[in-house]
N, C-alpha and C positions, 0 to 999 in steps of 0.2 A: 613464599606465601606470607602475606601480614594479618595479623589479626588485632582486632579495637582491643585495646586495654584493658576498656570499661568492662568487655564483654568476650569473654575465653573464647565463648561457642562460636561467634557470631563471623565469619569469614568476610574480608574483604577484601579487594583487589588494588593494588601498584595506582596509586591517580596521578603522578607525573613522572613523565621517564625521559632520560638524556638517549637520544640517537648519535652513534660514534660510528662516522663514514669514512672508514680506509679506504686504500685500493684493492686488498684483498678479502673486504668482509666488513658486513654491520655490525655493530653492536650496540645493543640495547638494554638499561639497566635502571632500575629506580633509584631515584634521586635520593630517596629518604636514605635506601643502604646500596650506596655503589658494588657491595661487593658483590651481588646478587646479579644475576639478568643472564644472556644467551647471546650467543653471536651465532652470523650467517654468512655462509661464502658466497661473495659475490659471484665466483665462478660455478657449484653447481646445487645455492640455497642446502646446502649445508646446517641444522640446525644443532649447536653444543653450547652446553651450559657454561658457562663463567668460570675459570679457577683463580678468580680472584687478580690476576695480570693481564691488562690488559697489551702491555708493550709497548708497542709504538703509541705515541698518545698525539701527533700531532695532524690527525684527522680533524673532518668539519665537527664541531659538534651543534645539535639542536634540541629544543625540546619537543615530546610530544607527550599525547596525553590517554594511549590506549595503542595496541595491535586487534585488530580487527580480523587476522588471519591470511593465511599462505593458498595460493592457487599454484599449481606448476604447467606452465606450458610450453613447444618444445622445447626452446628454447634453455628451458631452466624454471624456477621458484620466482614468484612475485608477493611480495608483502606487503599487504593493506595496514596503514598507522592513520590513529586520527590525527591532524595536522590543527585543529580547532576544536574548539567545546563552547557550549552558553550553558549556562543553567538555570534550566526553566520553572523548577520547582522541587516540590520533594513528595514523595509518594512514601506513606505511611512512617513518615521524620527523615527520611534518608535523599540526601540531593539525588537530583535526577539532573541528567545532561542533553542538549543535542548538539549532535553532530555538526559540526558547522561546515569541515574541511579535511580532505581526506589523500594521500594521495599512495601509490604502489611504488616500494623500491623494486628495483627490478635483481634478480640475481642471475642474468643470464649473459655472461660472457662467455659460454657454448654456442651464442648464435652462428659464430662465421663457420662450424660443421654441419648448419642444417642443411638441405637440396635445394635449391629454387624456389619449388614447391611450397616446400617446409618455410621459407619464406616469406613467400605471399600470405600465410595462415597464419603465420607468428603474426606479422603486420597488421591483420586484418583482427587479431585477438586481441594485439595494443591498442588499436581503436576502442575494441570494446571494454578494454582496463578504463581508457578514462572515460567510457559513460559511465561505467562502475563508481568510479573517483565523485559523479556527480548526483549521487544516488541521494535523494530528497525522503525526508520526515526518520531520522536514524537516531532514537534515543538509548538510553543505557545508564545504569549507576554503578559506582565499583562498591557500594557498602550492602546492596542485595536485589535481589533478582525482582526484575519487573515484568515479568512474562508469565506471572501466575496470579490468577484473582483473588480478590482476599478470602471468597468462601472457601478456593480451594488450597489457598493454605495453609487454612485454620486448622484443615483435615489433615496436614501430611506430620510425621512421625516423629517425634522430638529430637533430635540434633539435628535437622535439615539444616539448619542456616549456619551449622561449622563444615557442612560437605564444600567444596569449590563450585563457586553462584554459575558456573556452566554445568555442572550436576545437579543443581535445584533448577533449572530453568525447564519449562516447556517446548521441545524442539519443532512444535508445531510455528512457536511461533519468534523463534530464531536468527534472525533473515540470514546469518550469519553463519549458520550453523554447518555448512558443505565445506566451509574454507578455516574450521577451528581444529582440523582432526589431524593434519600433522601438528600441532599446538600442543593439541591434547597427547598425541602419541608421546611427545619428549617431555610430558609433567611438568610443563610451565604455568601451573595453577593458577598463579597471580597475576599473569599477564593476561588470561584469557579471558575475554568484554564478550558477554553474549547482548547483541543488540536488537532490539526489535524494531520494525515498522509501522509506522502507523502517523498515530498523534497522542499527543500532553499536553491536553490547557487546565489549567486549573484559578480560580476565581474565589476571593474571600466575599462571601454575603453578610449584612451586616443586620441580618430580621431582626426588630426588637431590641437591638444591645445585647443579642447573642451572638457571636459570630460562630459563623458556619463555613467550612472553605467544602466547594466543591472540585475533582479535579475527575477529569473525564481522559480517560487513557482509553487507545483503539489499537489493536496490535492483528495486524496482517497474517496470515495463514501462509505460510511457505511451498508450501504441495503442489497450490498453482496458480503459482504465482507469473506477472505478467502484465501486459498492457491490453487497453479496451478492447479492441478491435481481435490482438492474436493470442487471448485468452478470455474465451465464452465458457459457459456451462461447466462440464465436467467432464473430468476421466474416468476411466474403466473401474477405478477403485472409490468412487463415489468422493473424490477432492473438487470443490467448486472453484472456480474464481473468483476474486474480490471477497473471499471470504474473510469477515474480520468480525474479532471479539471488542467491543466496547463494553467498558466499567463508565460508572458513574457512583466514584465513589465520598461519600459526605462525612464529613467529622467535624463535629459542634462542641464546642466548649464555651459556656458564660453567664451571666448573673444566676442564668432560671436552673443552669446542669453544671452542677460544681464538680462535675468530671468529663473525662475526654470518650465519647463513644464514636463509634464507628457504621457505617451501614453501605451497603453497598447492592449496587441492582445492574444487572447483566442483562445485554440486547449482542442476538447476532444479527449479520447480513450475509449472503453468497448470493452469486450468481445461482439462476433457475437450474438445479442439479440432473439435465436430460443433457445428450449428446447434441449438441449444435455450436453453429459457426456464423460469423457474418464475415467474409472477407473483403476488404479494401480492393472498393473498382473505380476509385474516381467519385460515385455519386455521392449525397449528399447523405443518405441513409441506405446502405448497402444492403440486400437483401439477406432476410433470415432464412438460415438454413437448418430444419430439423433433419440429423442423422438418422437412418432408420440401421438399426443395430440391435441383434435380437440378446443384447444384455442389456438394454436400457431400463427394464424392468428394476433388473438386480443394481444395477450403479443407484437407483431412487432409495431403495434399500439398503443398501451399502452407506450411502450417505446420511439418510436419519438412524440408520443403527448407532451410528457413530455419536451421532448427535445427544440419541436416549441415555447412550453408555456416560458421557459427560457433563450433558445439563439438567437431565431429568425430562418432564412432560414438554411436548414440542407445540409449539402453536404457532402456525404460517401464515403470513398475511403477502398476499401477491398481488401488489401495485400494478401490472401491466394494464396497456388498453385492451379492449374486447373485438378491435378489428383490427383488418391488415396481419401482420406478420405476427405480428407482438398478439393478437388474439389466437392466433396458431399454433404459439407458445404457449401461450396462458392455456389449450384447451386440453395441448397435448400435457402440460404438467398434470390438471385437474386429474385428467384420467389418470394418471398414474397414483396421485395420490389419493384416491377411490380403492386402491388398492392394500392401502397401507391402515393398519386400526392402529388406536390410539395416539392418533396426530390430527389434528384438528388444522383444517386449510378451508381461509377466508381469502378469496377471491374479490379485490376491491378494485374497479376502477377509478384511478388514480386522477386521469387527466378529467374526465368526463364529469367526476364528482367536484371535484376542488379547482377545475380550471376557470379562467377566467377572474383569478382573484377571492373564488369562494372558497379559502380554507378552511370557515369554519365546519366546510362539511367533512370535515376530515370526522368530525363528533360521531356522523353516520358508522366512519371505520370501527370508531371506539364503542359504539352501541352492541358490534353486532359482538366484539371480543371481550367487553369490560368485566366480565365476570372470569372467565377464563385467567385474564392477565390479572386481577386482583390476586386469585387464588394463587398465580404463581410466586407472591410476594418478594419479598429482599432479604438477605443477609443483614443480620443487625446484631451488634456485639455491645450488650451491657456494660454499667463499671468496672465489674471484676473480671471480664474478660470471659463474659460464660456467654455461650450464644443464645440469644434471645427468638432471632426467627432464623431459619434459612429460605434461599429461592427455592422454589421445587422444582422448577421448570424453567422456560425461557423461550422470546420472542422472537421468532426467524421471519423478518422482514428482505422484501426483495422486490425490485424492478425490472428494466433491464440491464442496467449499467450498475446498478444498487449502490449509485453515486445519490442524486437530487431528492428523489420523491421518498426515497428510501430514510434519506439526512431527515427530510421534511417531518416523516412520520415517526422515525425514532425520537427526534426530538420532542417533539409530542408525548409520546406515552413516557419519554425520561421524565418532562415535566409532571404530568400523573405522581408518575412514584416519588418525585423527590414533595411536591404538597402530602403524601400519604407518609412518609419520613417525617416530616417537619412536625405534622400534626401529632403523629404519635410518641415525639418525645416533651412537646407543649411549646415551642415556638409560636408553632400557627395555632387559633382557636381550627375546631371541625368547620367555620363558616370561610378559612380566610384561604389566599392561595398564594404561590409566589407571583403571579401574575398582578395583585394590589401593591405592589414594593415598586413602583420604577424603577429605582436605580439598582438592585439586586434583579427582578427580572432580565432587565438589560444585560448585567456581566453574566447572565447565567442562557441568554439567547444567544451572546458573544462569543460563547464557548463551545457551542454547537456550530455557527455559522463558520468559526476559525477551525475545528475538527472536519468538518464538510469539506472544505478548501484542500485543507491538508491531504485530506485520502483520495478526493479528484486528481489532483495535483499527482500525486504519487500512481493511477491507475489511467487517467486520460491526459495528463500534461498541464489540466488547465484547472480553475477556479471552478468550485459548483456551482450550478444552477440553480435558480429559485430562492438564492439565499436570502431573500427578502419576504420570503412567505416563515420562514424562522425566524427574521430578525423583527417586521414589521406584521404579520399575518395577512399580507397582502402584498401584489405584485407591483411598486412603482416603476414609473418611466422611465428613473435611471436605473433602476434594476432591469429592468425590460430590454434596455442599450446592452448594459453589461453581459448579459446573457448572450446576447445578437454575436460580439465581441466575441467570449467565451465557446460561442458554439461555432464559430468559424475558425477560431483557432484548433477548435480539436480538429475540424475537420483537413486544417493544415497538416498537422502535425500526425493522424492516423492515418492519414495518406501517403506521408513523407517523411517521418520519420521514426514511428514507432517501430518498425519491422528491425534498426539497427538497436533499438531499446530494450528488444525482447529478445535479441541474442546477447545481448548483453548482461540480462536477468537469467539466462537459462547456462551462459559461461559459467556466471557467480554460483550460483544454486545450485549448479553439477547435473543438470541434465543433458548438456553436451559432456560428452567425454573424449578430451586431448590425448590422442595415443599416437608415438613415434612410428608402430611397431605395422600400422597398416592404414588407409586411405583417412584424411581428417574429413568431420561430422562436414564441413565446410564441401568437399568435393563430390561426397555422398550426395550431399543435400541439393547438388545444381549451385555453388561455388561461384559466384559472376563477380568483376571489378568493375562492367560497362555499365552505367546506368541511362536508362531510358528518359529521365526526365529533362534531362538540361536540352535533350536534342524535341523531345514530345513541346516544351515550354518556347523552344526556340521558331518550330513550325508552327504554333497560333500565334502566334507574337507578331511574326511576320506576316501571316496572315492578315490577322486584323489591321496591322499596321498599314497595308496595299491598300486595303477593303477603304479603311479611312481617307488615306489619300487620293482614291481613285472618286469618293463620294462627294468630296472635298471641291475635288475638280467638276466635279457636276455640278454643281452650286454655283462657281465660278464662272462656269464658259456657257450654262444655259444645258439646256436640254439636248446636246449634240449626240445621237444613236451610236457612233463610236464610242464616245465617251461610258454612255450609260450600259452598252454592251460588255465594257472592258470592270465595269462595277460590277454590272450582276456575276460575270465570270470569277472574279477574284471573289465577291461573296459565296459562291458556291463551293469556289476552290475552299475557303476560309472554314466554309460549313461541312465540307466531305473530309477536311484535317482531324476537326474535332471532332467528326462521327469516328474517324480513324484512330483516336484517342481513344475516346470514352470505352469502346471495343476490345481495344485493347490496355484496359486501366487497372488489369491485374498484373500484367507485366512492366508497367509503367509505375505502381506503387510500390511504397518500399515496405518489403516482404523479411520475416524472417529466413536464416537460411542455414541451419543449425540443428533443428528439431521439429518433428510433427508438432501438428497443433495440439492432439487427443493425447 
């Protein structure tokens, strides 16, 4: 364990450490006091502390710059180290890092006793280590915990920050937190990086010749966690998907405030908290499917209980359209929340209102909540560190993917709260807004459009949507292109590759469970190594490829009845492949195959 100098109480973690690669074992040890650190046997992940000899010394050595944590499977132990760092800024003085580069030592020279079997599944798990290895938006600080907001804090008990910053941290929001518990069993305190998910951007504003830095942190919910397509709605215990907590946190220091304050204002999102699914079939928007489950009552329940219990008064604003699928969702949520008192649920269509370029009617959304969201104010901490307001409440926005429109409209009401910040400490007069600054508006639209991206990227693969309705207030051409881009790649990629993504997130996160002892989650689940797409890809290909050539020849040689016979056939053949596709496009798309969806 090392602890700052300056400050007895204050616990911090090992920030660079030498990797020592023998034949029989790792070892890992910070650089500042060699004597200190753990070794692990390559043979069966073995974890023992240091006594100071390490003996043979003429192993590889490297540096790295965190352990991330142990997974075992059957092979043996596998150990996550970060291989890269950037540092992106600092949250409340203390650097903050991301992730750059990651990769797993393996400790498994047990493989040549596994079965066949046991084989194919260890194989098929090392696939899934390195999607693991490629895991996007992963920050962390070793000097204190960045997984708790600052209201909540303020509130917790005087020596929290000498406890080990994996004991101050929130396990909700963790991402790491299934793979630190052999770590934690052997007291390696100072090794142990609790990371979260999400995004960190932060931006210095320059109002007035006051500088004000804003930095907008977004941290990922663990529960249920997942990609677009193979993580909808919720589970039985009322955990949504794409649930994530954004801060929007400001601190100003200059001419006009000849001290440093703090303020901070809280937006969630999740997925629509009812039982449903949209499963990957090929088309271009899969149909929605509402579960009928006679606890769907109680998971609505379960879900804002939790919510009251943590942020206080709940206020829902539900971007979906009002037809099609997504209005069967919107109507089945309403009802439920008809059910619920002291939760206030605005029902806004998203597209219909603001489509087309009109964001300024987003104002309509803010008409009918401005009062509600006023009242719920911000976290604001005076000179002397005495709190001046808290949030009371907080804003649960949602679409369907609570990627785009979702980005859209939190950015929005963040702007609200940060002009009512500004103004109440005397930066802005009451007439002015951050919107008259150019060049401060802009890093502070930058910062939302770069957060957007980020948690798209991390939930659907791709770049958000609409980013020009935050950056510009209006949809351009080339954002129009980009979009087009954007939405065909997901569709690439939730069709064909999500399904190895999302076993790959349910390995890490411990929802599969690796056991020697009786069939793996892999053989339960319908287990397969043949895929249907190369041979599905290969019959239109060729298809169309005849189709072409045979049409080709009709062009050529004239109107010959043979010819134009032998066209329509192979068109038809061409069109009875793809029906035989599209039919079968649940079989053909890549699926998880590890875990129910619910």
């Amino acid at each position: 364990m090392e602890i700052q100098e300056s400050s007895p109480c204050h616990f911090k973690l090992w920030s660079e450490l030498e990797l020592h690669e023998f034949s029989d074992r790792f070892v890992i040890k910070p650089v500042e006091s060699p004597d200190q650190g753990f070794s692990l046997s390559r043979f069966d992940g073995n974890i023992e502390q240091l006594d100071g000899d390490l003996g043979n010394t003429s192993g590889k050595v490297s540096t790295i710059y965190g352990v991330a944590g142990t997974i075992r499977l059957l092979a043996g132990l596998h150990v996550l180290v970060i291989t890269s760092r950037k540092e992106v800024g600092t949250f409340l003085g203390y650097p903050v890092y991301r992730v750059m580069s990651m990769k797993f030592l393996s400790c498994n020279e047990a493989s040549k006793f596994l079965t066949n079997q046991e084989k194919k599944d260890e194989s098929y798990f090392m696939t899934l280590l390195k999607v693991v290895e490629s895991t996007m938006g992963l920050y962390y600080s070793y000097d204190t915990d960045i997984t708790l907001n600052l209201q909540r804090r303020f509130k917790l008990a005087d020596g929290w920050m000498s406890k080990p910053i994996w004991k101050q941290a929130d396990p909700r929001f963790v991402w790491n937190r299934n793979i630190l518990e052999e770590l934690i069993e052997k007291k390696v305190d100072g090794f142990i990086i609790p990371l979260i998910q999400g995004s960190f951007q932060t931006g210095l504003l320059k109002l007035k010749n006051s500088p004000a830095t804003v930095t907008l942190i977004s941290r990922r919910c663990t529960r249920r966690l997942g990609t677009r397509m193979w993580r909808r709605g919720a589970n039985l215990e009322g955990d949504t998907a794409n649930f994530i907590e954004t801060e929007q946190l400001l601190e100003f220091e200059g001419a006009r405030i000849s001290f440093l304050q703090k303020s901070t204002c809280l937006q969630i999102r999740g997925s629509i908290p009812l039982l449903w699914e949209q499963i990957v079939d090929l088309s271009y928007k899969p149909r929605l499917n509402i579960i009928d489950h006679d606890q769907t009552s109680k998971v609505v329940e379960r879900h804002f209980s939790d919510l009251c219990q943590r942020y206080g008064d709940i206020l829902v604003a539900d971007l979906t359209d009002k037809n099609g699928d997504e209005g069967r969702l919107s109507m089945a949520y309403a009802a439920e929340m008809e059910k619920l008192q002291n939760i206030r649920y605005v029902s806004f269509d998203f597209h219909h209102s603001c489509g087309n370029s009109n964001f300024d009617n987003i104002e309509l959304l803010y008409d009918q909540i401005a009062e509600d969201f006023e009242k719920q104010g911000y976290f604001f901490i005076g000179k002397e560190g005495e709190v001046l307001s808290e949030q009371k409440g907080i804003m649960r926005t949602n679409c369907v993917d609570c990627l785009d429109r979702t980005n859209v409209t939190q950015s929005f009401l963040a702007r609200k709260c940060l002009n009512s910040q500004l103004q109440r400490v005397g930066i802005l007069s009451s007439t002015d807004c951050i919107s008259m600054f150019s060049e401060d508006f802009e890093i502070f639209k930058n910062l939302w459009v770069d957060q957007g991206d980020e948690i798209s990227l991390e939930y659907s693969g791709t770049h958000a949507l609409k980013r020009d309705l935050v950056r510009y207030g209006k949809q351009t051409m080339a954002g129009m292109i980009k979009d087009g881009i954007s939405a065909l790649s997901r569709y690439y990629l939730n069709n064909f590759q999500d399904g190895i993504r999302q076993d790959a997130i349910d390995l890490i996160s411990g929802r599969c469970d690796v056991n020697t002892s009786r069939p793996s989650s892999a053989q339960l689940n319908g287990f397969e190594t043949f895929s249907y797409i190369p041979v599905a890809s290969a019959l239109l290909i060729g298809g169309l490829t005849v189709t072409s050539i045979t049409l080709n020849q009709v062009g050529v040689a004239g109107r010959n009845a043979q010819t134009i016979v032998s066209s329509v056939i192979c068109a038809g053949v061409t069109a009875g492949l793809m029906a035989v596709v599209k039919s079968n496009g649940r079989q053909i798309c890549s699926k998880p195959r590890l875990c129910r969806l619910i």
